[in-house]
TIZA-817775 format. One record per residue (C-alpha): x negated, y negated, z; residue in three letters. Coordinates in steps of 0.02 Angstrom, whole numbers, padded with zeros to 5 digits, always signed. Layout:
<atoms>
XYZALA...
</atoms>
This chain:
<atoms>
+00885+01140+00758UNK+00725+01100+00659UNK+00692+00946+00776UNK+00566+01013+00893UNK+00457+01095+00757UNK+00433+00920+00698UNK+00393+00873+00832UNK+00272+00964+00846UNK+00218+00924+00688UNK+00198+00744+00733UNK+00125+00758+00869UNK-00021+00871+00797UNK-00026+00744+00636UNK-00048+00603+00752UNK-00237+00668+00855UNK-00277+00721+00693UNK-00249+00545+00617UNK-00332+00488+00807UNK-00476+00587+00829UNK-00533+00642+00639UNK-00616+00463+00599UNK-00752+00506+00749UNK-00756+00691+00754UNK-00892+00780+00700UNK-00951+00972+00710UNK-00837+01101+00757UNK-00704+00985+00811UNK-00681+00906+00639UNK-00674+01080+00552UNK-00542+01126+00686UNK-00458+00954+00643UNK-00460+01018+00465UNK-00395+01161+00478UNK-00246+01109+00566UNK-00229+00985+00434UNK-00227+01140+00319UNK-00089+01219+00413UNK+00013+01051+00431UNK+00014+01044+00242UNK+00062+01223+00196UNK+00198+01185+00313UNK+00250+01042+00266UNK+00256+01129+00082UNK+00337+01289+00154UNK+00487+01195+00222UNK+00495+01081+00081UNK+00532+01244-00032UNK+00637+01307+00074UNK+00736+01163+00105UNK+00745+01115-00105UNK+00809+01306-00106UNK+00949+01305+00018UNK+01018+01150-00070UNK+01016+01233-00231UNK+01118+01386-00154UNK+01243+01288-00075UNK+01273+01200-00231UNK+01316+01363-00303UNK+01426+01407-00191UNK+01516+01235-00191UNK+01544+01255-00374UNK+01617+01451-00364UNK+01725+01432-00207UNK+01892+01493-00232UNK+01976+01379-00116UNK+01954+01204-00156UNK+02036+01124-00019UNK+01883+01194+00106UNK+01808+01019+00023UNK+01874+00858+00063UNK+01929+00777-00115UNK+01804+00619-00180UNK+01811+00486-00297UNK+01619+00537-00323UNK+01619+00705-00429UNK+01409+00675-00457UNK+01391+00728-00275UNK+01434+00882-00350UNK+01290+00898-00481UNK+01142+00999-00447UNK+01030+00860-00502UNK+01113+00727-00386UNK+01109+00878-00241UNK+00900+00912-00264UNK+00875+00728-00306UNK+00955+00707-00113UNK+00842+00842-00068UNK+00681+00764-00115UNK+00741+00587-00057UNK+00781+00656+00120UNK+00596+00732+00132UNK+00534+00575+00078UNK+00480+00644-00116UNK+00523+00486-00200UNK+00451+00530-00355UNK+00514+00701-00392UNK+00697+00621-00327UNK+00693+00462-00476UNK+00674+00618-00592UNK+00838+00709-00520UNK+00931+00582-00509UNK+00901+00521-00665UNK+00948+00684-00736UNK+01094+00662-00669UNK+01131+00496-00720UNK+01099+00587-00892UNK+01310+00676-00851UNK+01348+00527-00730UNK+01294+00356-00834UNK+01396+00231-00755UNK+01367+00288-00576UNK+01338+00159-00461UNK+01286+00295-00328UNK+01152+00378-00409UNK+01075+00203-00485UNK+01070+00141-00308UNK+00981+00308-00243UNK+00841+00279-00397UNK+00826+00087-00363UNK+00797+00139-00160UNK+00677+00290-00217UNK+00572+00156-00310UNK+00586+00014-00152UNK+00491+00165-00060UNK+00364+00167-00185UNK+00315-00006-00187UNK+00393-00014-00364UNK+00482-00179-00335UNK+00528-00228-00521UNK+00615-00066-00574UNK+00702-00087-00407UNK+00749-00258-00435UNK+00806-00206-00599UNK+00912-00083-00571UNK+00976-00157-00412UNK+01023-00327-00493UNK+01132-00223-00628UNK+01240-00141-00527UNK+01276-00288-00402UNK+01409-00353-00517UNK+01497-00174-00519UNK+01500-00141-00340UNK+01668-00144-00245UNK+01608-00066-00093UNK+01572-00163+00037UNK+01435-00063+00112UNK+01371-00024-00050UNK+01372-00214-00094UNK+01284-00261+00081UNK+01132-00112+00028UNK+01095-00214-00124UNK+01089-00374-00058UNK+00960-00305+00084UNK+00867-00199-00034UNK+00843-00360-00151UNK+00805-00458+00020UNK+00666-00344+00046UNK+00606-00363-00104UNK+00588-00546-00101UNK+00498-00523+00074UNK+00371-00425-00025UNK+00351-00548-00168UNK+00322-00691-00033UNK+00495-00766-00054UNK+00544-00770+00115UNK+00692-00901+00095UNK+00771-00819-00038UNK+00741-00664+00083UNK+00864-00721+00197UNK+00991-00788+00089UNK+00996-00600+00034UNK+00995-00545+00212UNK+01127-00671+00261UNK+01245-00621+00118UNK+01208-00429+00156UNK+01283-00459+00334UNK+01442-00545+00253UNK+01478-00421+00147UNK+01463-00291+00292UNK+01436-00351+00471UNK+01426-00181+00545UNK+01247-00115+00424UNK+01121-00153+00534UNK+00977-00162+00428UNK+01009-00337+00365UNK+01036-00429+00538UNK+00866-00335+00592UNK+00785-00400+00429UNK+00833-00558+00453UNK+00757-00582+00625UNK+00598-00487+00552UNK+00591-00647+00451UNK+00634-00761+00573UNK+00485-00697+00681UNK+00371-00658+00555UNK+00329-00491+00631UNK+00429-00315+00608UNK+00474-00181+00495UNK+00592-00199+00339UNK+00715-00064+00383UNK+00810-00008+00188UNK+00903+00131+00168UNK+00923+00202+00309UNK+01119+00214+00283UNK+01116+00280+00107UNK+01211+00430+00157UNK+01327+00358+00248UNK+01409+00325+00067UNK+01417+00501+00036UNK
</atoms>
């Protein structure tokens, strides 16, 4: 629905990240001001988004028929702080999603789902050690394979990042055992093989859900 307005959006970021470096006069206050516009945009959407999340929470909560929901073993997808937390994550707000989520870890304390989400928000931060941290503790708890293959790549990554890059792909290698079907792990692993890439982390997070 929303995928050609960000297009869009994209596409006007990109000549302004292009063409601002060299532009001078009237073509750098235009770049501006579409910069301007991008960003109360951006913020526009961002609001709007944070407040349709909070209304379908309500509504999840005071529906009279229960069955309309599929039952889970995961009753903090439920919580409103778990529900913006995802909200922020999805629009890339990693900071203002660590402070959801851990709110909600606050009702939810032994959580493996929500500790994952925080250790992931700080990977896309940079902020390997509270990552590390919190990934490490919960890779004892976690039965599900997926969820088990996620930690081992997100602690992979982390080692690529702290120059480790043997210990990198042990991670990698014991990601794809524990799930051969994530992707992220076999494409990590042949980032490190050839040296050159992206890290891909993440990217399946909801599939938990």
């Amino acid at each position: 629905m929303f995928q050609h307005v960000f297009a869009e959006m994209n596409n006007m970021l990109d000549e302004i990240v292009k063409h601002y470096p060299s532009a001078q006069g009237p073509q750098k206050q235009a770049l501006v001001q579409n910069w301007n516009m991008l960003k109360s945009m951006s913020e526009g959407i961002i609001e709007e988004w944070l407040h349709f999340e909070e209304k379908m929470a309500i509504f999840r909560e005071s529906a009279a028929s229960p069955p309309v929901f599929p039952p889970t073993e995961a009753p903090e997808l439920q919580l409103d702080a778990f529900i913006r937390g995802q909200g922020y994550y999805k629009l890339l707000m990693f900071q203002p999603a660590i402070q959801q989520f851990e709110a909600a870890a606050t009702v939810f304390p032994e959580s493996l789902l929500i500790k994952l989400y925080i250790a992931m928000s700080h990977l896309y931060l940079g902020q390997t050690i509270p990552a590390s941290d919190v990934l490490v503790s919960i890779l004892p708890l976690a039965d599900n394979k997926k969820m088990r293959a996620m930690i081992y790549n997100a602690l992979g990554c982390i080692e690529v990042l702290n120059g480790q890059q043997g210990k990198a792909e042990e991670h990698f290698a014991l990601a794809i055992h524990s799930d051969p079907t994530l992707p992220d792990p076999i494409i990590n692993l042949e980032v490190c093989k050839q040296n050159r890439g992206e890290l891909q982390y993440g990217s399946q997070l909801i599939s938990l859900l």
